[in-house]
C-alpha positions as CSV (number, residue, x, y, z in Angstrom):
1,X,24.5,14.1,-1.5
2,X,24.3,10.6,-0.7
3,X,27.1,8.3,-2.9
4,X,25.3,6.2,-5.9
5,X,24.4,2.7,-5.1
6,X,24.2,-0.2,-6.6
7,X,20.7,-1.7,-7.3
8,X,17.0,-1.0,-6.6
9,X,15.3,-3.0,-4.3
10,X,11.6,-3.4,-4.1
11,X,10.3,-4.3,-0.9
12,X,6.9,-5.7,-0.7
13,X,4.4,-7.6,1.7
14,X,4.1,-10.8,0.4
15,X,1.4,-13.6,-0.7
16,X,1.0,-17.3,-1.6
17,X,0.7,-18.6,-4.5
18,X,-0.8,-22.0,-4.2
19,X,-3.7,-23.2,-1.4
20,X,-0.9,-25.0,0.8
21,X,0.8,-21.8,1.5
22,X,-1.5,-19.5,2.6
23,X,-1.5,-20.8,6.4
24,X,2.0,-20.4,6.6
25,X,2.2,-17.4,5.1
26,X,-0.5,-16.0,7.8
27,X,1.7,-17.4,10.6
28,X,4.4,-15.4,9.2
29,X,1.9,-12.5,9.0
30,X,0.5,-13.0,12.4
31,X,3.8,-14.4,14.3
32,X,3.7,-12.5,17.7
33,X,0.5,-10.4,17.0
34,X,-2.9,-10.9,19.0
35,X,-5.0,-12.2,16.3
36,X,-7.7,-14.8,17.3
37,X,-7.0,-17.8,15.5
38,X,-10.3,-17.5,14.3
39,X,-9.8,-14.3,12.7
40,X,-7.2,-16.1,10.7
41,X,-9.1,-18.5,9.3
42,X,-11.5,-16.4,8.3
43,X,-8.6,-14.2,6.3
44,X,-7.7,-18.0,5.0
45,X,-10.9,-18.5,3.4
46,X,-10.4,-14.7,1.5
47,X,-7.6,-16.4,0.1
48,X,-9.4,-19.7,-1.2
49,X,-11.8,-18.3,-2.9
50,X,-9.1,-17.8,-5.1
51,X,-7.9,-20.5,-5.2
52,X,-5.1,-19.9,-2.9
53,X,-3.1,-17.5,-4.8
54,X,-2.7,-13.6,-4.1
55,X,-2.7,-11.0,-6.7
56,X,0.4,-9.1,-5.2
57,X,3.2,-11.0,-6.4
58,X,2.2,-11.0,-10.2
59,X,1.4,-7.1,-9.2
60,X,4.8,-6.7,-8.4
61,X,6.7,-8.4,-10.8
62,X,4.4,-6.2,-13.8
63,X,6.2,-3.5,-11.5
64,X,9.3,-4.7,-11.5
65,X,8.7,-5.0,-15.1
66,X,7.2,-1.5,-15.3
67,X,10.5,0.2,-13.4
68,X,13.2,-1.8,-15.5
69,X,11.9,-0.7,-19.0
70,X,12.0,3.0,-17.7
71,X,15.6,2.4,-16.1
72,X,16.3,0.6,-20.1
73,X,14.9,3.8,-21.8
74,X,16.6,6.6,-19.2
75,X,18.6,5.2,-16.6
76,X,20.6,4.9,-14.4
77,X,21.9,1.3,-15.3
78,X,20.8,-0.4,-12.1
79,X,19.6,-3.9,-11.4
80,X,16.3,-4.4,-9.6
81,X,15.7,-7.0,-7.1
82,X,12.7,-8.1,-4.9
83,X,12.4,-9.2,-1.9
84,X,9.0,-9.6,0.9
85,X,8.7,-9.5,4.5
86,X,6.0,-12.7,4.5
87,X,6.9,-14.6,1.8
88,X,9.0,-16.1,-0.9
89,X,11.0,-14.0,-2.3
90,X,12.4,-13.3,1.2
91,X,14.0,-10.5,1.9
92,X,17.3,-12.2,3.6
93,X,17.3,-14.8,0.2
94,X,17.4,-11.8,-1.9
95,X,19.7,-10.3,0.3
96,X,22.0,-12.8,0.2
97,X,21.6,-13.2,-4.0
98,X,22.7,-9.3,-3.9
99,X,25.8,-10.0,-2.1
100,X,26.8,-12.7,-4.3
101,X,26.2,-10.3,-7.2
102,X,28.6,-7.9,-5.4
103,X,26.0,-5.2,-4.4
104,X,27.3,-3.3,-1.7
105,X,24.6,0.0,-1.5
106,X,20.9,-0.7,-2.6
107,X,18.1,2.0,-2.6
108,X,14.8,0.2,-1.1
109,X,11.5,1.4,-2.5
110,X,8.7,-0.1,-0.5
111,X,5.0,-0.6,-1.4
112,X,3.6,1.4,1.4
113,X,2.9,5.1,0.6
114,X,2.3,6.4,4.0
115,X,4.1,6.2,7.5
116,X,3.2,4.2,10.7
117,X,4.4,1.0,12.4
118,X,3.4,-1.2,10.1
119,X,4.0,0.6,7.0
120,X,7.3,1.8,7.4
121,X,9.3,1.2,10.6
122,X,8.5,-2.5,10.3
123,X,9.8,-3.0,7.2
124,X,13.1,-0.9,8.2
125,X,13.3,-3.8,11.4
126,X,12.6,-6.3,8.7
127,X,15.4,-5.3,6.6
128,X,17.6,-5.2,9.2
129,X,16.7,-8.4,10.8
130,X,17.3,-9.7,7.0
131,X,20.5,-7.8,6.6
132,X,21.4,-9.4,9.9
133,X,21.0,-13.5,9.3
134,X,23.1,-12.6,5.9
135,X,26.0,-11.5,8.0
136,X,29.0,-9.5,7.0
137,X,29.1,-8.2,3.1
138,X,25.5,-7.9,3.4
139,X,24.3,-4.8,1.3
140,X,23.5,-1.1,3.0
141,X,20.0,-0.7,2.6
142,X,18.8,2.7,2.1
143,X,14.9,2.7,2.1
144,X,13.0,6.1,-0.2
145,X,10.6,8.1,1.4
146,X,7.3,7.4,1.7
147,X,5.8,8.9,-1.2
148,X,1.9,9.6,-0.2
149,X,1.6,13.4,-2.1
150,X,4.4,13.2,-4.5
151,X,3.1,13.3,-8.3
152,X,3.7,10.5,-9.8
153,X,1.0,9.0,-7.3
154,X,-1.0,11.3,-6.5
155,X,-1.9,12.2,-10.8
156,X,-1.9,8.6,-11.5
157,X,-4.2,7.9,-8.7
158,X,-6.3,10.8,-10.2
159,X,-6.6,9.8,-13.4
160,X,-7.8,6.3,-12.2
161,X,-10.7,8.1,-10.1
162,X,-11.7,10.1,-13.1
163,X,-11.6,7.3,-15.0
164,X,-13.9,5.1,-12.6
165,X,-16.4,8.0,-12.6
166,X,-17.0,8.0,-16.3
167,X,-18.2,4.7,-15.9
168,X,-21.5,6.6,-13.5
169,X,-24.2,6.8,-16.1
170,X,-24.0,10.2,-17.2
171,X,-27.3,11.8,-16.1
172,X,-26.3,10.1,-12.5
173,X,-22.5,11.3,-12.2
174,X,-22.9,14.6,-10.6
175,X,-24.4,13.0,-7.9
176,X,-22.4,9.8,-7.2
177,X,-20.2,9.5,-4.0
178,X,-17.0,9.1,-4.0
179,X,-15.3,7.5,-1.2
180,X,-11.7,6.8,-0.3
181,X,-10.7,3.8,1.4
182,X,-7.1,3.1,3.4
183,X,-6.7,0.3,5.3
184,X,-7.2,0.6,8.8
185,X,-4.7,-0.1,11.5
186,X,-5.4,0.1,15.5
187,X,-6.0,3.5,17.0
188,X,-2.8,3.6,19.5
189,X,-0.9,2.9,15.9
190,X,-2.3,5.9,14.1
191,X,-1.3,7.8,17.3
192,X,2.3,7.1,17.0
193,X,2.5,8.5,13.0
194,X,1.6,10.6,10.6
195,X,-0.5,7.9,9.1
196,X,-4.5,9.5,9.2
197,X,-2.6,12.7,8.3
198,X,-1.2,11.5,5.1
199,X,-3.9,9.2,4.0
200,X,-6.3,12.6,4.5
201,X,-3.7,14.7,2.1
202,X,-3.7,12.2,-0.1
203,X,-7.4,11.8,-0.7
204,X,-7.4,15.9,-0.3
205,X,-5.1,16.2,-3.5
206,X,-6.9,13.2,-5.6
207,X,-9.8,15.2,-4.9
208,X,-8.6,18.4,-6.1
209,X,-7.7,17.4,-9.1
210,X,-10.6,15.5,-9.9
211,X,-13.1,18.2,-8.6
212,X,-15.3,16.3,-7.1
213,X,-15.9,17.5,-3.6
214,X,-17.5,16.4,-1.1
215,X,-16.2,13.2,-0.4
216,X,-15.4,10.6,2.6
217,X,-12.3,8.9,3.9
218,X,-13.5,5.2,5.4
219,X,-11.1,2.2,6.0
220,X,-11.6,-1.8,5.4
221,X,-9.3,-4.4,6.0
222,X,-9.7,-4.7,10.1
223,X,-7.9,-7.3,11.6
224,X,-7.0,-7.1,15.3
225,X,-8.9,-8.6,18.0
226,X,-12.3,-7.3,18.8
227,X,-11.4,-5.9,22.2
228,X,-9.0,-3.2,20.1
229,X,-10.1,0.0,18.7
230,X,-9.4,0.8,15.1
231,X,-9.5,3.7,13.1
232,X,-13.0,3.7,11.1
233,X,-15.8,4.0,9.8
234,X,-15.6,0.9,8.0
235,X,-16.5,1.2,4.3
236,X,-19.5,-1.8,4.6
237,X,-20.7,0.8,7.6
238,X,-20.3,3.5,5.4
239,X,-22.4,2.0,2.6
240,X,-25.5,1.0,4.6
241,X,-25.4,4.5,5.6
242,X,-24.8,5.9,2.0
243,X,-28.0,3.2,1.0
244,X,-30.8,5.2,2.9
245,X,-33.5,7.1,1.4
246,X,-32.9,10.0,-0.3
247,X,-28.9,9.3,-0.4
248,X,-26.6,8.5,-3.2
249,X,-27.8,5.5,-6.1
250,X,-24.1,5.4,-7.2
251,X,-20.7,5.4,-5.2
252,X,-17.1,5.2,-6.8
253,X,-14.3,3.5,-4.4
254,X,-10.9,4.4,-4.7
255,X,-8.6,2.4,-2.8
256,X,-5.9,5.4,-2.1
257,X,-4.4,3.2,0.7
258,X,-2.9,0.6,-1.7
259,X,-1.0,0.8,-4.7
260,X,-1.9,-2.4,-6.3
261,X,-5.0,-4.9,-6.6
262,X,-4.0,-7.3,-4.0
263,X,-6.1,-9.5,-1.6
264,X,-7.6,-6.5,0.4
265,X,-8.5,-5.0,-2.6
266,X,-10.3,-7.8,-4.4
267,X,-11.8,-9.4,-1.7
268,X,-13.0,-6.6,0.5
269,X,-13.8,-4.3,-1.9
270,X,-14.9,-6.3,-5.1
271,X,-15.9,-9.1,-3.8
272,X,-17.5,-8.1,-0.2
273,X,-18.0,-4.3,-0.6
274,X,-19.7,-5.2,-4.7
275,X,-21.8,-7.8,-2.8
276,X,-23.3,-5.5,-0.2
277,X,-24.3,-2.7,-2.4
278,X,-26.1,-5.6,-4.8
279,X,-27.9,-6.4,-1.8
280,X,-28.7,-2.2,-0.6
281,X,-29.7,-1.5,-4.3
282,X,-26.4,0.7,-5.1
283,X,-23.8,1.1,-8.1
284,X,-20.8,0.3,-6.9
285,X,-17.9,1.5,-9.2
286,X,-14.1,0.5,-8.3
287,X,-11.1,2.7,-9.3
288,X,-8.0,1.4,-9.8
289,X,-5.0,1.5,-8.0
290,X,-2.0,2.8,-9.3
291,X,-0.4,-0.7,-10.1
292,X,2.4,-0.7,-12.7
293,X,1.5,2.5,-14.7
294,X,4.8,4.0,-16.4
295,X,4.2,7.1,-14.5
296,X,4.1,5.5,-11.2
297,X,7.2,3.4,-12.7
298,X,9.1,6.8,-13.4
299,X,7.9,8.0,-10.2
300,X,10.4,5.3,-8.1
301,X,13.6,6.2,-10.8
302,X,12.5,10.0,-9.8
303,X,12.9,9.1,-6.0
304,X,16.3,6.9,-6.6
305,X,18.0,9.7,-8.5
306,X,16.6,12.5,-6.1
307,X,18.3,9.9,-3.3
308,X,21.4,10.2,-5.3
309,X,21.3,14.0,-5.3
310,X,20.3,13.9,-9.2
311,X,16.8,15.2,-9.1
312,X,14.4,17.9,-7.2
313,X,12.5,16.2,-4.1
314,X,9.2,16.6,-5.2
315,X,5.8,16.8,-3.8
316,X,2.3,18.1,-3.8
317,X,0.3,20.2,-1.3
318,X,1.9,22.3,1.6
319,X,3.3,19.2,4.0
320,X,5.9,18.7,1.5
321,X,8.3,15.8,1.0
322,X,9.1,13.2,3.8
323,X,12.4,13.1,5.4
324,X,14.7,10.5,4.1
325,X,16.2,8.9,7.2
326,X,13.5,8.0,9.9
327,X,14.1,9.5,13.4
328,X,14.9,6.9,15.8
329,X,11.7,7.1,17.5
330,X,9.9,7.3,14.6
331,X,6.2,5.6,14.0
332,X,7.3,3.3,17.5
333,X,5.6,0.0,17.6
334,X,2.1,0.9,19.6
335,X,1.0,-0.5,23.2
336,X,-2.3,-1.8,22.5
337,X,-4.9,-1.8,24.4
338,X,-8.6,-2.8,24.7
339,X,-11.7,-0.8,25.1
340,X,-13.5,-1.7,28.7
């Protein structure tokens, strides 16, 4: 039994809020990665044509919002702070706020449901880089599991592809395609994790619940340079395919790789995903992510108190729950490498 703590802390990616910040905040993205410049620029204009400002942050605080009514209603009686690997709030200012506030032990939920590099073992360097520049008295940090099959995710994400298929015209729904899209991350970084694993039990138990078999797992969101190979097929790939003759007139996306609305979401999905399938003559239907639903709320109290010792560790499907503490050479930073 791990010895209550002191506060909640949710760790998230990041995003600018104004026009002015977004090239900073992709240097701090991009800082010691082999990104074209180009390729950043490009992911720039994303962000202008909306005006600058991400979705994520006002995501997060309707979350932090979200988790602090159920903590009101049922406890325990801990604070919740926030804190971001990219941008403001930063994790080390936060830090530093917690240790004027006399936290000592702070459970860390991050935003990421699935392992790898970049998804968890990146944000456990980042927190300790963080805990690091606020010196001694800085907090422990204990970061939850990754929580990719437990319930509170994977019903929530179900209801929100159910939801997204009543909105097929009727005499059309039994034949709609539903597709699941994860964000993609380099092939030699899939290799070192569990991540293509979980994303596939994931869509596997949305699925079941739904009933809707058959369906497809593609990724969006590529970023790397050109010469690397990354895990696919693409979702625009995917739709041109899903547009010949004879195929589907209607497809329902379900972004099961992210949790919230951000960016990726609402530019590569409804924004360049909704502007393809105008152009191939298909019904594109978006579900929902699991944003700041009070089950997905409850869900990060559930994991806090089964850190504490004070509730079951739950999950669905037979891979069952994630360890707690990451192995040492767990999800390892990839060598990457380029195709010939």
């Amino acid at each position: 039994m791990t010895s209550p703590g002191d506060a909640i802390l949710l760790v998230s990616f990041g995003g600018p809020d104004r026009a002015e910040e977004v090239m900073p905040f992709l240097e701090n993205v991009l800082r010691g990665r082999n990104v074209p410049r180009e390729r950043m620029l490009e992911v720039a204009e994303h962000y202008y044509h909306f005006g600058g400002r991400s979705p994520i942050n006002d995501q997060n605080r309707a979350l932090l919002a979200a988790l602090r009514k159920v903590l009101a209603d049922e406890g325990p009686d801990l604070p919740v702070y926030w804190g971001n690997r990219n941008w403001h709030p930063l994790l080390a200012d936060t830090l530093r706020q917690m240790t004027a506030d006399g936290v000592r032990r702070a459970f860390a939920f991050v935003t990421s449901a699935y392992s790898s590099y970049s998804g968890c073992r990146q944000y456990l360097e980042d927190l300790a880089r963080a805990r690091e520049a606020v010196g001694a008295g800085a907090p422990e940090v204990l970061k939850l599991r990754v929580f990719y099959n437990h319930p509170g995710f994977i019903e929530t994400m179900a209801e929100r592809v159910r939801t997204a298929l009543d909105h097929v015209p009727r005499e059309r729904r039994a034949l709609a395609a539903l597709a699941f899209t994860a964000h993609s991350v380099p092939v030699a970084m899939a290799e070192t994790s569990r991540y293509v694993q979980q994303v596939e039990e994931a869509c596997r138990l949305v699925a079941e619940r739904v009933g809707r078999p058959p369906y497809r797992l593609v990724y969006q969101s590529r970023s790397g340079a050109p010469g690397q190979p990354w895990l696919g097929p693409d979702v625009l790939e995917y739709l041109r395919e899903l547009a010949a003759p004879g195929s589907a007139r209607d497809v329902v996306l379900a972004p099961i790789g992210f949790i919230s609305d951000h960016m990726e979401v609402v530019y590569d999905l409804d924004t360049e995903a909704r502007q393809l399938c105008g152009e191939l003559g298909l019904n594109i239907v978006r579900a929902e992510t699991v944003g700041a639903d009070p089950r997905f709320a409850a869900m990060i109290r559930e994991m806090v108190l089964e850190r504490m010792g004070d509730a079951p560790r739950r999950a669905l499907g037979e891979l069952g729950p994630s360890q707690d503490v990451c192995a040492e050479d767990c999800c390892p930073a990839p060598r990457m490498v380029r195709r010939p």
